[in-house]
ZAMI-735015 format. One record per residue: residue number from 1; residue in three letters; x, y, z of N, C-alpha, C in turn. Coordinates in Angstrom, 3 decimals. Example, Ala and Ser with C-alpha at 12.3 -4.5 7.8 and 13.67 -1.06 7.14 Angstrom:
// residues 2
@pos 1; code ALA; nxx 13.190; nyy -5.690; nzz 7.800; caxx 12.300; cayy -4.500; cazz 7.800; cxx 13.200; cyy -3.300; czz 7.800
@pos 2; code SER; nxx 12.850; nyy -2.250; nzz 7.080; caxx 13.670; cayy -1.060; cazz 7.140; cxx 12.900; cyy 0.030; czz 7.870
END
This chain:
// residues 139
@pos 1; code UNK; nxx -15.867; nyy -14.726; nzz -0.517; caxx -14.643; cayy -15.447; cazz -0.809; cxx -13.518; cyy -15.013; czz 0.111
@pos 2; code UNK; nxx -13.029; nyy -13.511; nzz 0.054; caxx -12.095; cayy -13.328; cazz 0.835; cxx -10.914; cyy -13.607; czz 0.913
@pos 3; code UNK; nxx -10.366; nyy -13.960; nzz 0.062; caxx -9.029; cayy -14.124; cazz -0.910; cxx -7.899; cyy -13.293; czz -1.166
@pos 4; code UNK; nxx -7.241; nyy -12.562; nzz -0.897; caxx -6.609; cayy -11.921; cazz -1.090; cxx -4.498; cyy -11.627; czz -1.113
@pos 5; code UNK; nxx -4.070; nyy -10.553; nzz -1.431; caxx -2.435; cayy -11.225; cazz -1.698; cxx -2.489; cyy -9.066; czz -1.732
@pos 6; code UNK; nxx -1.500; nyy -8.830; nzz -0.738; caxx -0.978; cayy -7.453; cazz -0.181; cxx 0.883; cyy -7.425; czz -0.378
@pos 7; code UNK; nxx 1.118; nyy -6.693; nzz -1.875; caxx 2.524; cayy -6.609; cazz -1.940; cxx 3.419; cyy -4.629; czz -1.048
@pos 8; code UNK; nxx 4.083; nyy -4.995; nzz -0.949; caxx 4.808; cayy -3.443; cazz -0.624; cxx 5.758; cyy -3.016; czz -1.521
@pos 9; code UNK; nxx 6.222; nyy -2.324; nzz -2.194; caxx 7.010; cayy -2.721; cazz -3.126; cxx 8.102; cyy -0.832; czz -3.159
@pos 10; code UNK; nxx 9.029; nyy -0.799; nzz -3.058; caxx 10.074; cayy 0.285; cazz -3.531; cxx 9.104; cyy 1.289; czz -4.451
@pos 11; code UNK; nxx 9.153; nyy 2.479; nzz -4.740; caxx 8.664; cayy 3.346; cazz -5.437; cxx 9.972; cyy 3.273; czz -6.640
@pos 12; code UNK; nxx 9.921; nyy 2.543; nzz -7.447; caxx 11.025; cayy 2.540; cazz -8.230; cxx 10.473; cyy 1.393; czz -9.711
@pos 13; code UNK; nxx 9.997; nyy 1.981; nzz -11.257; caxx 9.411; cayy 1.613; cazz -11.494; cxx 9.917; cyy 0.074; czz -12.718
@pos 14; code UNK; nxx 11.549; nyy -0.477; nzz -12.051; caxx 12.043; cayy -1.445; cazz -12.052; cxx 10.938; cyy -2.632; czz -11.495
@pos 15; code UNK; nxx 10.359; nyy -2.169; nzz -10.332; caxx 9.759; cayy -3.468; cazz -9.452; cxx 8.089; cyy -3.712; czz -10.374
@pos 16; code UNK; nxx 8.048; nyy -2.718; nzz -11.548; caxx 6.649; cayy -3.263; cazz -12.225; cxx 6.702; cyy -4.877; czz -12.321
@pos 17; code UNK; nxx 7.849; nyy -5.283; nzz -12.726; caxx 7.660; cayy -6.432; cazz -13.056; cxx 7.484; cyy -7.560; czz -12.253
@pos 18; code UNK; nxx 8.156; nyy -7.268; nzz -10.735; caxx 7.463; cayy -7.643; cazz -9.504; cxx 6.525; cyy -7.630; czz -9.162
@pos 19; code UNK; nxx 5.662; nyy -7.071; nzz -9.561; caxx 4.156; cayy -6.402; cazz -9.328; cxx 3.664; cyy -7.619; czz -10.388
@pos 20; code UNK; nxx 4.432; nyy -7.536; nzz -11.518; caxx 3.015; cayy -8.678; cazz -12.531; cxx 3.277; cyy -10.039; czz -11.942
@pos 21; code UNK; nxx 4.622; nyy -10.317; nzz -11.601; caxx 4.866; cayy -11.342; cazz -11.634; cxx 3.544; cyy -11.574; czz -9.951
@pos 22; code UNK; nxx 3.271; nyy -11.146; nzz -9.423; caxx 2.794; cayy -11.343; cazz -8.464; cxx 1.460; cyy -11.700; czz -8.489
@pos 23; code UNK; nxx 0.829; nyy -10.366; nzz -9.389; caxx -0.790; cayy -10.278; cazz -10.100; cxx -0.573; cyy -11.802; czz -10.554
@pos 24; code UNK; nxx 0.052; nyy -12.187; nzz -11.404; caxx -0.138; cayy -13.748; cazz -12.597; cxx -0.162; cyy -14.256; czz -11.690
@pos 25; code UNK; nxx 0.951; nyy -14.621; nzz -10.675; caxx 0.531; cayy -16.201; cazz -9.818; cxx -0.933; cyy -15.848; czz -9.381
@pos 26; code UNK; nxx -1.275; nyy -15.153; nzz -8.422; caxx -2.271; cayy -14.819; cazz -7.570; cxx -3.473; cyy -15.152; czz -8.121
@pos 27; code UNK; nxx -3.496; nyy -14.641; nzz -9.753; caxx -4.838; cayy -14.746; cazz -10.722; cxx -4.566; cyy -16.361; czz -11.372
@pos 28; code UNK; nxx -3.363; nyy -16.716; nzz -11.185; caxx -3.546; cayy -18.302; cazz -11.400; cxx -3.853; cyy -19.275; czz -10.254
@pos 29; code UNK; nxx -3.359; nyy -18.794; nzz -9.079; caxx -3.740; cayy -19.349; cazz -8.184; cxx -5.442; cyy -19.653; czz -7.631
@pos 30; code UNK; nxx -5.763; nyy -18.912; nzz -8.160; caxx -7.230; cayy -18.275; cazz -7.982; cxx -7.942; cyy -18.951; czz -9.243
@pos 31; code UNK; nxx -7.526; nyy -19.026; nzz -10.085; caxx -8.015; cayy -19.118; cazz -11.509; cxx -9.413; cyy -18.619; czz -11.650
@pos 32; code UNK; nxx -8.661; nyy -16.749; nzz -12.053; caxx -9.611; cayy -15.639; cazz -11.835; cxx -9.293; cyy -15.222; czz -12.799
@pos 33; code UNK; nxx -10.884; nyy -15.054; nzz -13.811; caxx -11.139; cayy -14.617; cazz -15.013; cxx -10.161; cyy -15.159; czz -16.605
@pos 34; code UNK; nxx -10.452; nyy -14.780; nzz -17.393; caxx -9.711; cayy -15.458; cazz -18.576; cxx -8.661; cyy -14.285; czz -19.205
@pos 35; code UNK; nxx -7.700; nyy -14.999; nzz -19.877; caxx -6.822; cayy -13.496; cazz -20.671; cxx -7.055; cyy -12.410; czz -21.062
@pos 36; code UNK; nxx -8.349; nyy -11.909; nzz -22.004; caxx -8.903; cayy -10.982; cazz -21.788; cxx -9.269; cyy -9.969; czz -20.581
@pos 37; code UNK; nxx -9.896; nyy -10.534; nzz -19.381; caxx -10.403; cayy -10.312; cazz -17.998; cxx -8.785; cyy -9.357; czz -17.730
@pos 38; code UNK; nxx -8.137; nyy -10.472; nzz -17.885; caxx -6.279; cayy -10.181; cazz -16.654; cxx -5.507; cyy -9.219; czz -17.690
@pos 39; code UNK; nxx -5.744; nyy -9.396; nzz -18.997; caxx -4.952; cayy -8.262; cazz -19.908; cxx -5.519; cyy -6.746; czz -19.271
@pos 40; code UNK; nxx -6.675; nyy -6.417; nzz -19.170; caxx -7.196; cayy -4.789; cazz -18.754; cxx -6.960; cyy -5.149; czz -17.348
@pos 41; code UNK; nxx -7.221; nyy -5.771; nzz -16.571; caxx -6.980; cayy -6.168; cazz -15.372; cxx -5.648; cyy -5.013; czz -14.957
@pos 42; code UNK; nxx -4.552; nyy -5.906; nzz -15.518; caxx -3.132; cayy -5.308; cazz -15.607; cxx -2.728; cyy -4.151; czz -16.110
@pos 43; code UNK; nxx -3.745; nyy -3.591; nzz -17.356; caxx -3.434; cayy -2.013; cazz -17.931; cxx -4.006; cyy -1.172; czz -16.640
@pos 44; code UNK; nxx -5.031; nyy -1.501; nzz -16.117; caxx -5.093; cayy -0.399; cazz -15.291; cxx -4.410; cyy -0.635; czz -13.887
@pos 45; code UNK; nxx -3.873; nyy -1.481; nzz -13.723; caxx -2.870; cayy -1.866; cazz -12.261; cxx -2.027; cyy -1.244; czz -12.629
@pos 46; code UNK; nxx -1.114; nyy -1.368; nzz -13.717; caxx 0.048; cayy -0.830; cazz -14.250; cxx 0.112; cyy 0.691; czz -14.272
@pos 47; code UNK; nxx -0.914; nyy 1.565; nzz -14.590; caxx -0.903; cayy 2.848; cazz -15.194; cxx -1.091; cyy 3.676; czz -13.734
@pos 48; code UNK; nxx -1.906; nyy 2.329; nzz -12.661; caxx -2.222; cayy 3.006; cazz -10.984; cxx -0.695; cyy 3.046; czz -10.285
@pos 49; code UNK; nxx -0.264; nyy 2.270; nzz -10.597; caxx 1.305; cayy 1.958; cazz -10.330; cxx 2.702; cyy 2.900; czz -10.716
@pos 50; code UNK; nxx 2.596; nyy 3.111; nzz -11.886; caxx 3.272; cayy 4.239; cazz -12.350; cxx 3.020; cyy 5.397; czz -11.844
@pos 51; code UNK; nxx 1.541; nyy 5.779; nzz -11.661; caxx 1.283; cayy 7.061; cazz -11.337; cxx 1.566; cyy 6.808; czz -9.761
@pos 52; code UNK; nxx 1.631; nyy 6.088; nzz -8.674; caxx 2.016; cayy 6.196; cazz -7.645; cxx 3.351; cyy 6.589; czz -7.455
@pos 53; code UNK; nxx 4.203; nyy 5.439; nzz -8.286; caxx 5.611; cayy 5.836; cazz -7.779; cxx 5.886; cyy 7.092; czz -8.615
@pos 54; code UNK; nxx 5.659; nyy 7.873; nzz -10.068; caxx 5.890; cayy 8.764; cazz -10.387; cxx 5.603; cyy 10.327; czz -9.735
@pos 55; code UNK; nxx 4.170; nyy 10.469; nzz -9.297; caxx 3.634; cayy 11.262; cazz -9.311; cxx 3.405; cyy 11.439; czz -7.329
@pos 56; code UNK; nxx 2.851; nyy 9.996; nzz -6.766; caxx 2.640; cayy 9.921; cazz -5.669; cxx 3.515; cyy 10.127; czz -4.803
@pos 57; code UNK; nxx 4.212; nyy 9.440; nzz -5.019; caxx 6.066; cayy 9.194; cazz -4.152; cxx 7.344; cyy 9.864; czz -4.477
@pos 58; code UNK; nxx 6.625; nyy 10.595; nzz -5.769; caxx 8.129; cayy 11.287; cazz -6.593; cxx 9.255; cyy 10.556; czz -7.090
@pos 59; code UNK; nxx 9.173; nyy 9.270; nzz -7.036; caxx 10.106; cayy 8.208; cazz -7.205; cxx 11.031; cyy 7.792; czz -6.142
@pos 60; code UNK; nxx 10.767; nyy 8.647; nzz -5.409; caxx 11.748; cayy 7.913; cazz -4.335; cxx 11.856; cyy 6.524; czz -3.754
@pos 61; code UNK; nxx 12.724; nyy 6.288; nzz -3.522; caxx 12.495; cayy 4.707; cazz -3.450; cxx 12.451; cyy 4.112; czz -2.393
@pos 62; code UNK; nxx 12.429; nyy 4.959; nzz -1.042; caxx 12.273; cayy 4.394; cazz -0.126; cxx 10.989; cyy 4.874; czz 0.770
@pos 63; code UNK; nxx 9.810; nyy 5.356; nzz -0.372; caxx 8.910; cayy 5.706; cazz 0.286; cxx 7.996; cyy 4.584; czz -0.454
@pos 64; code UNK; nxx 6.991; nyy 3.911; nzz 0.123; caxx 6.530; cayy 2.669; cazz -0.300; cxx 5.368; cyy 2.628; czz -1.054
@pos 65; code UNK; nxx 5.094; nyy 1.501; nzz -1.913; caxx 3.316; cayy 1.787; cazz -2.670; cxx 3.208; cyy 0.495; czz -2.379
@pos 66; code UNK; nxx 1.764; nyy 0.309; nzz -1.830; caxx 1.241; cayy -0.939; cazz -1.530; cxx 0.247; cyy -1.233; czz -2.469
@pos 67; code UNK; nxx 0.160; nyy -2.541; nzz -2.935; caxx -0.747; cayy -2.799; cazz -4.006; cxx -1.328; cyy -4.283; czz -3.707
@pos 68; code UNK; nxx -2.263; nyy -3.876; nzz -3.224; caxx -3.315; cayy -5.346; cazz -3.028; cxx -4.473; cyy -5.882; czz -4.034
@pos 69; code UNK; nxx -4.780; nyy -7.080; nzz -3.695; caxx -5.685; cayy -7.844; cazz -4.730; cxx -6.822; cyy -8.532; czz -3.561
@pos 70; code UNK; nxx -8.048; nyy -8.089; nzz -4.184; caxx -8.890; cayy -9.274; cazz -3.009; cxx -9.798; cyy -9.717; czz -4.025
@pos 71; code UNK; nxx -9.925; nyy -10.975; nzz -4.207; caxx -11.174; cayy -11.792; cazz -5.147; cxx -12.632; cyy -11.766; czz -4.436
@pos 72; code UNK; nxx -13.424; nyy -11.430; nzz -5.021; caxx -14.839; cayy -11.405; cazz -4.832; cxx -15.668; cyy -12.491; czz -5.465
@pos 73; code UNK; nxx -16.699; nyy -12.276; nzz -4.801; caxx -17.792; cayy -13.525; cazz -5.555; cxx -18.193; cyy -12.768; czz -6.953
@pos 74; code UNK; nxx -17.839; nyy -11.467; nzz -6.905; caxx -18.529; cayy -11.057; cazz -8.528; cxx -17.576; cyy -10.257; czz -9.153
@pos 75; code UNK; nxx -16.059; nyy -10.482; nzz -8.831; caxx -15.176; cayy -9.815; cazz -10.286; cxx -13.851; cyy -9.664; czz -8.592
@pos 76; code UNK; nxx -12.806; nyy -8.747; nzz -8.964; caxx -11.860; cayy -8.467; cazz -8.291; cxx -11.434; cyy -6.886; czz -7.985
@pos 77; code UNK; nxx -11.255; nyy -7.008; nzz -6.588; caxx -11.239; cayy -5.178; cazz -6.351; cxx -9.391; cyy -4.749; czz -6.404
@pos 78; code UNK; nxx -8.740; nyy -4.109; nzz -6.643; caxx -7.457; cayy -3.993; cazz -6.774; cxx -7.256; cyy -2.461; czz -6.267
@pos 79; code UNK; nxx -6.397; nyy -2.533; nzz -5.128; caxx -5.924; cayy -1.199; cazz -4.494; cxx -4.564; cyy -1.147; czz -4.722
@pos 80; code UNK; nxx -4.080; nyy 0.447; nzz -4.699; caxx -2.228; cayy 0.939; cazz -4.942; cxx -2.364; cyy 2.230; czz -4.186
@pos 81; code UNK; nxx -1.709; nyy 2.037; nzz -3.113; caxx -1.626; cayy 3.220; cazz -2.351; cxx -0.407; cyy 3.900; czz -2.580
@pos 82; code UNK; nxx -0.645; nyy 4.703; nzz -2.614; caxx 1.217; cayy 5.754; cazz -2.526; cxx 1.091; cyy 6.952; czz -0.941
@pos 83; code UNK; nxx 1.929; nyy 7.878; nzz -0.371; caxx 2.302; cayy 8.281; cazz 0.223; cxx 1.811; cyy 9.944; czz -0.192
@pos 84; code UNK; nxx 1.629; nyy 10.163; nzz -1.288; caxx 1.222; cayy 11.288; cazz -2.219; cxx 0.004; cyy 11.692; czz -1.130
@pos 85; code UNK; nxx -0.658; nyy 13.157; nzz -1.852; caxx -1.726; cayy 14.191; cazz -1.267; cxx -2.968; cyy 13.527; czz -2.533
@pos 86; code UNK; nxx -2.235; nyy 12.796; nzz -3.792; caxx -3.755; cayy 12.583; cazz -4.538; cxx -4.444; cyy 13.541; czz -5.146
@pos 87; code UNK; nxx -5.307; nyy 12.662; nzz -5.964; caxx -5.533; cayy 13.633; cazz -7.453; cxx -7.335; cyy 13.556; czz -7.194
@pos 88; code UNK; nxx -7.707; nyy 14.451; nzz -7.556; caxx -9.193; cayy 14.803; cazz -7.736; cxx -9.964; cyy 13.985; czz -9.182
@pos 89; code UNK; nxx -9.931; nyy 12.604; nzz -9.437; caxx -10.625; cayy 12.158; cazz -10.835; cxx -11.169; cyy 13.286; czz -11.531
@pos 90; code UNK; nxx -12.393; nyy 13.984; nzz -11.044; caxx -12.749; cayy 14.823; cazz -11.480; cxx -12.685; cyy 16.131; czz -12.433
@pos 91; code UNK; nxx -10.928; nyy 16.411; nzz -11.526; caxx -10.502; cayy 17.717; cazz -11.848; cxx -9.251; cyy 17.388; czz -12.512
@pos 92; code UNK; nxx -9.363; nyy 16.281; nzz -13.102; caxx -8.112; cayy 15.975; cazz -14.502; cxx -8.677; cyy 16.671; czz -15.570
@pos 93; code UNK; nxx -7.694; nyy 17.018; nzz -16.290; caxx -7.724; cayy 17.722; cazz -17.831; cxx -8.536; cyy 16.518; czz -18.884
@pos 94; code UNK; nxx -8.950; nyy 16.679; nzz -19.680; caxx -9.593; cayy 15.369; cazz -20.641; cxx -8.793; cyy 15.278; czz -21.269
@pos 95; code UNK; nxx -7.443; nyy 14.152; nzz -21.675; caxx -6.727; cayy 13.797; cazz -22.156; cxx -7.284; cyy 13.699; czz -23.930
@pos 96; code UNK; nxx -8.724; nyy 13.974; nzz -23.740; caxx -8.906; cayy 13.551; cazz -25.513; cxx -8.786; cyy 15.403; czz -26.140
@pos 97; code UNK; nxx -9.288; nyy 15.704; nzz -25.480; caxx -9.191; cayy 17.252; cazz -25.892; cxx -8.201; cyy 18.101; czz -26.336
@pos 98; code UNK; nxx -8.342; nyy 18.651; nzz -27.764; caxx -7.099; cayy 19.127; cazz -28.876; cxx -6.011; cyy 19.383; czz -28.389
@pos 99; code UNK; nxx -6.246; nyy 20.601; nzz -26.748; caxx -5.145; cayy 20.921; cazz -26.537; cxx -4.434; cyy 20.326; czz -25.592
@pos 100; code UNK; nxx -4.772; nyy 18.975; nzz -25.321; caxx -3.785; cayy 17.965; cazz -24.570; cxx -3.592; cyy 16.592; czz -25.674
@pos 101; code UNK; nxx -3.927; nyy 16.847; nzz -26.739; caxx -3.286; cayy 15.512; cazz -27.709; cxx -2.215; cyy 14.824; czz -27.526
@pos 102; code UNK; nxx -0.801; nyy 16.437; nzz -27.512; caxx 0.470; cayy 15.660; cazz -27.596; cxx 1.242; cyy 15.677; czz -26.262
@pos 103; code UNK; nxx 0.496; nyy 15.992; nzz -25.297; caxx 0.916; cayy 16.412; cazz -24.134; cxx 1.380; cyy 14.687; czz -23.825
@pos 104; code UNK; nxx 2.347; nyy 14.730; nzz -23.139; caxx 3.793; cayy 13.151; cazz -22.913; cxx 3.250; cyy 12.365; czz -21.482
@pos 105; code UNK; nxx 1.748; nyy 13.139; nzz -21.470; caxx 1.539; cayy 12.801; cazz -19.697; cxx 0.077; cyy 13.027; czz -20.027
@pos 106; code UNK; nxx -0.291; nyy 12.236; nzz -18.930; caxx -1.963; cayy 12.196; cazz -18.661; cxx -3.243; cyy 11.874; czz -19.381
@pos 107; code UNK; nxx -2.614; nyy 10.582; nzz -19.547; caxx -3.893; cayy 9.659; cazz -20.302; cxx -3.652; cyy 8.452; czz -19.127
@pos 108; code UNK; nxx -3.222; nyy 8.013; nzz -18.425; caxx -3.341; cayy 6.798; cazz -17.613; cxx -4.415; cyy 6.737; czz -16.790
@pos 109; code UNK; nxx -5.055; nyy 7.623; nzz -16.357; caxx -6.500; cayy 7.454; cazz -15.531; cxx -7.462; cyy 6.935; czz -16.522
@pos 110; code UNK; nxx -6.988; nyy 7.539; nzz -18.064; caxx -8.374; cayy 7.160; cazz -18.873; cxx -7.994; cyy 5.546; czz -19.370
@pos 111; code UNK; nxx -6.964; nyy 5.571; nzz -19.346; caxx -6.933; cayy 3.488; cazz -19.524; cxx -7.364; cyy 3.283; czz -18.152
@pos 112; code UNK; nxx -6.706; nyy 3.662; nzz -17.285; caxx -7.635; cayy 3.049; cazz -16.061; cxx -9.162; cyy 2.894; czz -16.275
@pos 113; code UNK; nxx -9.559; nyy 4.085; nzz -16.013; caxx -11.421; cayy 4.103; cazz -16.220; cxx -11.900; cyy 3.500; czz -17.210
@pos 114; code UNK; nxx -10.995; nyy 3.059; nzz -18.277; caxx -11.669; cayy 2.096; cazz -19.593; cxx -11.153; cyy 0.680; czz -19.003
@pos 115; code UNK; nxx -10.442; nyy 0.189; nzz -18.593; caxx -9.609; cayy -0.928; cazz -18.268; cxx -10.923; cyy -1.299; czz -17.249
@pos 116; code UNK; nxx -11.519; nyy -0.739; nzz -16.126; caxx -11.733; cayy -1.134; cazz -15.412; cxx -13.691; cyy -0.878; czz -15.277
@pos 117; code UNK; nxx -13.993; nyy -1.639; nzz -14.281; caxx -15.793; cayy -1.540; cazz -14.040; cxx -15.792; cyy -0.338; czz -13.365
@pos 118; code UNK; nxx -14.787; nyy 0.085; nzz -12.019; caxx -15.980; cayy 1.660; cazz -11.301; cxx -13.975; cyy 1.655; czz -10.985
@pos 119; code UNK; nxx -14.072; nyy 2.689; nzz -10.484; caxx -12.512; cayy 3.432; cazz -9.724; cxx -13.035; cyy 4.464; czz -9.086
@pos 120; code UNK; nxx -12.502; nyy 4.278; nzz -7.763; caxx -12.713; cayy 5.458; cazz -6.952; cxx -11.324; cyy 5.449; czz -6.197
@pos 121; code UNK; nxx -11.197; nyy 7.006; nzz -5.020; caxx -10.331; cayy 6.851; cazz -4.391; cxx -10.885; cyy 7.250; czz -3.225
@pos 122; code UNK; nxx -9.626; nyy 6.913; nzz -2.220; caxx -9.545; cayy 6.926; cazz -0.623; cxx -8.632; cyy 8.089; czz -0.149
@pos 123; code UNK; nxx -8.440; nyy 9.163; nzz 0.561; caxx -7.523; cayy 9.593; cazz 1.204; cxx -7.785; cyy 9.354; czz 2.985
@pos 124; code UNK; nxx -5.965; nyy 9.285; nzz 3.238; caxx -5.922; cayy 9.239; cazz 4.908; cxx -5.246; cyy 10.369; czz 4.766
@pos 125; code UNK; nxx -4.686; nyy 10.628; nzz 6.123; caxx -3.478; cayy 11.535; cazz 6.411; cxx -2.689; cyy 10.640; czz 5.775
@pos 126; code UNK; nxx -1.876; nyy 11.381; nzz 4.896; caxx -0.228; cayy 10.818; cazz 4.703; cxx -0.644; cyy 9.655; czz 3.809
@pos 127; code UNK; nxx -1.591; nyy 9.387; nzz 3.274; caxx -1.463; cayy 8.362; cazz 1.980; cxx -3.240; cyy 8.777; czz 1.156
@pos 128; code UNK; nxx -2.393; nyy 8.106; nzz 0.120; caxx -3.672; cayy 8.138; cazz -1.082; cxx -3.884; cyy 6.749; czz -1.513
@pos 129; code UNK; nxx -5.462; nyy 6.153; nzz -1.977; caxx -5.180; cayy 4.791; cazz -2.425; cxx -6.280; cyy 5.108; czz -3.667
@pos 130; code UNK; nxx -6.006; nyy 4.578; nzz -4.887; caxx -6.608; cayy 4.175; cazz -5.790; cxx -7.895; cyy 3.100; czz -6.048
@pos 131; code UNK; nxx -8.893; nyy 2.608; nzz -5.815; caxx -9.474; cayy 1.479; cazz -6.047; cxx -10.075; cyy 1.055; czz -7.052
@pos 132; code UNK; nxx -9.552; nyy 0.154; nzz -7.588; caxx -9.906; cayy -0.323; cazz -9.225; cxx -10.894; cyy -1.402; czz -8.742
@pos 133; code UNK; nxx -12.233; nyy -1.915; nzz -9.765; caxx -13.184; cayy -2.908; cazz -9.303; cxx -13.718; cyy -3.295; czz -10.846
@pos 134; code UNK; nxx -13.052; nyy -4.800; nzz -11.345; caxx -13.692; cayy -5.702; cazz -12.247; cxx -14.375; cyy -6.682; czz -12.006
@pos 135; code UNK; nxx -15.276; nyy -6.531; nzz -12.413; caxx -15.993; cayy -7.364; cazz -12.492; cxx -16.338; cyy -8.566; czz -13.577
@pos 136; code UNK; nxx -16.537; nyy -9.877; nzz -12.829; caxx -16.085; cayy -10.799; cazz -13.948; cxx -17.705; cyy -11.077; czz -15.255
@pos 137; code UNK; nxx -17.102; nyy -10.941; nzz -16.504; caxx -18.247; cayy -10.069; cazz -17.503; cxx -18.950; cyy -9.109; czz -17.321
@pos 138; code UNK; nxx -17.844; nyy -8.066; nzz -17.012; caxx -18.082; cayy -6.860; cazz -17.226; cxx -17.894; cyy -6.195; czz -18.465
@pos 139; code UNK; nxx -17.496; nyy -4.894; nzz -18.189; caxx -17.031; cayy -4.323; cazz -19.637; cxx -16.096; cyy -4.804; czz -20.316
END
């Protein structure tokens, strides 16, 4: 297919809503997957998003997160790069475990990894990218 829509957006987490408004046309334009599909679709775009400009970029706002969409013949791959050094999936704390219950931080990878079919990441010099991959009737 080969379809795709590449936003740049301020590290400032005002522009989320720039970000959906962008995801909705794109997934209407496309008329890709059903409400269900685009509701987790968006929890884990959203939670990759936050953690860029929060964590990746420090919030600064003039360091940039790019967040692309490309449609596939078998579901949709979704990247968010930030400027950040990046996190090890691996070597996160388990957000379900007693002594991180009430902790105010670090459950957004695990909506990600439930939100989504596979997530992996990329590092370059000088940026980190996230890759989220649904697949259409998937989980």
């Amino acid at each position: 297919m080969g379809t795709g829509l590449k936003i740049t957006l301020g590290s400032d987490l005002k522009l989320l809503d720039t970000a959906k408004q962008a995801f909705d046309n794109f997934m209407d334009a496309v008329d890709a997957g059903g409400e269900d599909f685009r509701y987790w679709c968006w929890v884990g775009i959203q939670e990759a998003l936050v953690n860029a400009i929060r964590h990746g970029n420090s919030g600064q706002y003039e360091t940039p997160v790019e967040f692309s969409i490309k449609l596939r013949d078998e579901g949709v791959r979704f990247a968010v790069s930030d400027r950040g050094k990046g996190v090890s999936l691996e070597s996160l704390p388990d957000p379900t475990a007693p002594e991180n219950l009430l902790r105010s931080s670090g459950r957004g990878f695990l909506f990600i990894q439930n939100a989504m079919d596979r997530v992996s990441t990329k590092r370059k010099p000088g940026s980190f990218t996230l890759i989220m991959e649904k697949d259409f009737g998937g989980k």
